[in-house]
ROLO-460707 format. One record per residue (C-alpha): x, y, z; residue in one letter; residue number from 1; chain. Coordinates in steps of 0.1 Angstrom, whole numbers. Example, Ala and Ser with C-alpha at 12.3 -4.5 7.8 and 13.67 -1.06 7.14 Angstrom:
BEGIN
<xx = 123 | yy = -45 | zz = 78 | r = a | k = 1 | c = A>
<xx = 137 | yy = -11 | zz = 71 | r = s | k = 2 | c = A>
END
This chain:
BEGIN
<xx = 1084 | yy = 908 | zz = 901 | r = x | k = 1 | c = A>
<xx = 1119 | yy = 912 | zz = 882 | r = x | k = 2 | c = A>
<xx = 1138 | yy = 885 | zz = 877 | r = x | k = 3 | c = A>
<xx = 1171 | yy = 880 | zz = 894 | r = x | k = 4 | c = A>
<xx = 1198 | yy = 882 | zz = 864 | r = x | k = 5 | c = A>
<xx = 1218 | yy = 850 | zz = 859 | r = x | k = 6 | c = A>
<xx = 1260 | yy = 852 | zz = 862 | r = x | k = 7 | c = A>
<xx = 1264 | yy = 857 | zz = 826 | r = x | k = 8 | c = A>
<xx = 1239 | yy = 883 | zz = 819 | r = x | k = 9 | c = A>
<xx = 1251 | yy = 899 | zz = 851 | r = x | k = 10 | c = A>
<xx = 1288 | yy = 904 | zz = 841 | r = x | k = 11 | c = A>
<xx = 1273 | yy = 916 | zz = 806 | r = x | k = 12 | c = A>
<xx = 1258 | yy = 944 | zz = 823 | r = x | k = 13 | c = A>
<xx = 1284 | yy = 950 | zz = 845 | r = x | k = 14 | c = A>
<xx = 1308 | yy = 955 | zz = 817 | r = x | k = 15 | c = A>
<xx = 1289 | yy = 985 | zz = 808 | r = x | k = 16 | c = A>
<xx = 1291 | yy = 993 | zz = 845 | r = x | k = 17 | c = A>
<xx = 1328 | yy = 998 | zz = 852 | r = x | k = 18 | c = A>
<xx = 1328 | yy = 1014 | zz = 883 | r = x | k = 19 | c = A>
<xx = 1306 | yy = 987 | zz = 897 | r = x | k = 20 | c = A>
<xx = 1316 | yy = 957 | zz = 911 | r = x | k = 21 | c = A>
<xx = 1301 | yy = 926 | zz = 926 | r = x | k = 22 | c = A>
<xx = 1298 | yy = 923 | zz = 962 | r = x | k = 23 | c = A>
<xx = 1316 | yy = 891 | zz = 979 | r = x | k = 24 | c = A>
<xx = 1293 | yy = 868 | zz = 994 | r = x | k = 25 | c = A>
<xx = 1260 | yy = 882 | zz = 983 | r = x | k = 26 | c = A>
<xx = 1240 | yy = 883 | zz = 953 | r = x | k = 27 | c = A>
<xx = 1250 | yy = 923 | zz = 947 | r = x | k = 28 | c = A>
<xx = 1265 | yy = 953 | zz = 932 | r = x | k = 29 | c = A>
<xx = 1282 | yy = 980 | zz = 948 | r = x | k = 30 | c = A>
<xx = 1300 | yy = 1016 | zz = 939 | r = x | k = 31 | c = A>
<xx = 1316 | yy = 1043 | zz = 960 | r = x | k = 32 | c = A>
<xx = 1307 | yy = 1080 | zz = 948 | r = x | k = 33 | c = A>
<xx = 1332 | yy = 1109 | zz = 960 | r = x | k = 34 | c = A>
<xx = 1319 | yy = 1147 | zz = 959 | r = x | k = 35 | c = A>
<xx = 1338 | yy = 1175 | zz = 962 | r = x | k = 36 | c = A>
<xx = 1313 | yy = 1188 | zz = 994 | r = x | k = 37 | c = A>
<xx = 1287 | yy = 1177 | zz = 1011 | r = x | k = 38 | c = A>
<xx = 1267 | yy = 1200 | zz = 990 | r = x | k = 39 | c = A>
<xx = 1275 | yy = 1176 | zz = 964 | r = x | k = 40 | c = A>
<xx = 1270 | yy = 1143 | zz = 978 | r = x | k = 41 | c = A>
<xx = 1234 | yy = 1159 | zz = 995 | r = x | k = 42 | c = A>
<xx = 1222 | yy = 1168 | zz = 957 | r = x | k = 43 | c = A>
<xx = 1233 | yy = 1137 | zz = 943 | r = x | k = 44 | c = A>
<xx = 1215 | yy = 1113 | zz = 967 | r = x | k = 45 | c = A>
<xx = 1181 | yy = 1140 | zz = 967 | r = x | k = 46 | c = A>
<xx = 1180 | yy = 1135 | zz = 927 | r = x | k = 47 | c = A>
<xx = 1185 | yy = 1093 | zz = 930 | r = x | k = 48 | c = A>
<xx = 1158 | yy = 1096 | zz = 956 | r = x | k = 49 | c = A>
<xx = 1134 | yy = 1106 | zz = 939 | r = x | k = 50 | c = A>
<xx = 1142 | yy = 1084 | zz = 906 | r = x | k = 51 | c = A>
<xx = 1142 | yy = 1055 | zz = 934 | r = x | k = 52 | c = A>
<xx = 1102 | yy = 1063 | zz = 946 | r = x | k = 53 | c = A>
<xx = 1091 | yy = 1062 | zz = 908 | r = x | k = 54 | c = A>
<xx = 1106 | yy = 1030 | zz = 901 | r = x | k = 55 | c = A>
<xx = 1093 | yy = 1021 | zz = 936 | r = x | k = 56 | c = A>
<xx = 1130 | yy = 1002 | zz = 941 | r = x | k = 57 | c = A>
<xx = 1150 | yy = 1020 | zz = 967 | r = x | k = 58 | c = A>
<xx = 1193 | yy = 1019 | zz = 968 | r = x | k = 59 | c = A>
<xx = 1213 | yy = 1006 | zz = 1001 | r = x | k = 60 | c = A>
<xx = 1231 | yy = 1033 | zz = 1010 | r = x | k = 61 | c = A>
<xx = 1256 | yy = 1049 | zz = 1031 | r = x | k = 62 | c = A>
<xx = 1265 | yy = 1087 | zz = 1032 | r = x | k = 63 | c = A>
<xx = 1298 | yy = 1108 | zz = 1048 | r = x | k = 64 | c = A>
<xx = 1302 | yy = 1141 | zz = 1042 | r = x | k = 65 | c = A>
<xx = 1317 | yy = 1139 | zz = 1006 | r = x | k = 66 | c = A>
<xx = 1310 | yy = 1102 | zz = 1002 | r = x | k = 67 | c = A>
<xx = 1278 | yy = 1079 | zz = 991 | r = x | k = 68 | c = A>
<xx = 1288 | yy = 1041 | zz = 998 | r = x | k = 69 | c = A>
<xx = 1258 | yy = 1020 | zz = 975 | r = x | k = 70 | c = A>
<xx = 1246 | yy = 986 | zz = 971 | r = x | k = 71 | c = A>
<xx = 1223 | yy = 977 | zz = 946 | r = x | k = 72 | c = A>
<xx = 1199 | yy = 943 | zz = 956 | r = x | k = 73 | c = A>
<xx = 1165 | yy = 935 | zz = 943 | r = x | k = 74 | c = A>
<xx = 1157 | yy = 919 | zz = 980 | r = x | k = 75 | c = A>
<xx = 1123 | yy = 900 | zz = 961 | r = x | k = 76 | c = A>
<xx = 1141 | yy = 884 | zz = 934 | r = x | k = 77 | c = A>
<xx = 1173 | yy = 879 | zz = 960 | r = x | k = 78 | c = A>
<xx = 1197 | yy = 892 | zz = 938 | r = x | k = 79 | c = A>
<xx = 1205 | yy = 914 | zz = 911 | r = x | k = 80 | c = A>
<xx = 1177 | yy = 925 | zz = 886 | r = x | k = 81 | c = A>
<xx = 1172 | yy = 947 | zz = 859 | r = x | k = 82 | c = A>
<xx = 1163 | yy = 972 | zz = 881 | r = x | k = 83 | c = A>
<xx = 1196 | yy = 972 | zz = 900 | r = x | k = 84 | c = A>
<xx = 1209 | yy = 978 | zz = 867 | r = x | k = 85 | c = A>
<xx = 1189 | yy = 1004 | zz = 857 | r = x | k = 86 | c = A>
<xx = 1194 | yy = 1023 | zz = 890 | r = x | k = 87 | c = A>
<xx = 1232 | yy = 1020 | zz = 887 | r = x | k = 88 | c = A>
<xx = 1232 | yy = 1036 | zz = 851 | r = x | k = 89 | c = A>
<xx = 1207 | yy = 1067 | zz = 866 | r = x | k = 90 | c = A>
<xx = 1233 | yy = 1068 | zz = 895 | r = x | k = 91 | c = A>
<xx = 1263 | yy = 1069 | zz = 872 | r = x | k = 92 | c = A>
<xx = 1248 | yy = 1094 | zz = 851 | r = x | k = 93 | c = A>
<xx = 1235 | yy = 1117 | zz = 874 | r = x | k = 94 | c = A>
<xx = 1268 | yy = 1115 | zz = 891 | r = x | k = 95 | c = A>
<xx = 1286 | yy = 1127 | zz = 857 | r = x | k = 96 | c = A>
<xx = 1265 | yy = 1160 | zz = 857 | r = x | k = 97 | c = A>
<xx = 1274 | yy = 1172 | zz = 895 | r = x | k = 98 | c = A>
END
């Protein structure tokens, strides 16, 4: 099980994260995506998707039309892991190439 990340390695990695931020009143991360379509937004989610199955640690999301609303948990560790992380960085990346 991954461990939950303590405050100071947390904003570490969120400083390498800067669209991120830490959501009030629970142990998470969170980012709003904007597309330019639906299109878009659709491809970007599909793509995470299937990163999220291999790692076998799945994104809290919300999608409207041009906009993916995410939070990032590790529920088991009840916080923020490496694997929030790590998911955030694919997200931002795969983001940068739409």
């Amino acid at each position: 099980m991954a461990e939950k990340l303590e405050a100071k390695a947390r904003q570490a990695a969120l400083s390498d994260l800067s669209k991120w931020s830490e959501v009030g009143g629970r142990d998470a991360i969170s980012r709003i995506y904007k597309f330019k379509n639906f299109n878009q937004a659709f491809g970007f989610m599909s793509r995470v998707a299937m990163k999220a199955e291999k790692m076998d640690h799945h994104p809290e999301w919300y999608n409207v039309y041009t906009t993916v609303d995410v939070t990032l948990a590790t529920h088991d560790a009840g916080g923020v892991t490496a694997l929030d992380i790590e998911m955030a960085k694919f997200m931002d990346k795969v983001a940068a190439s739409i």
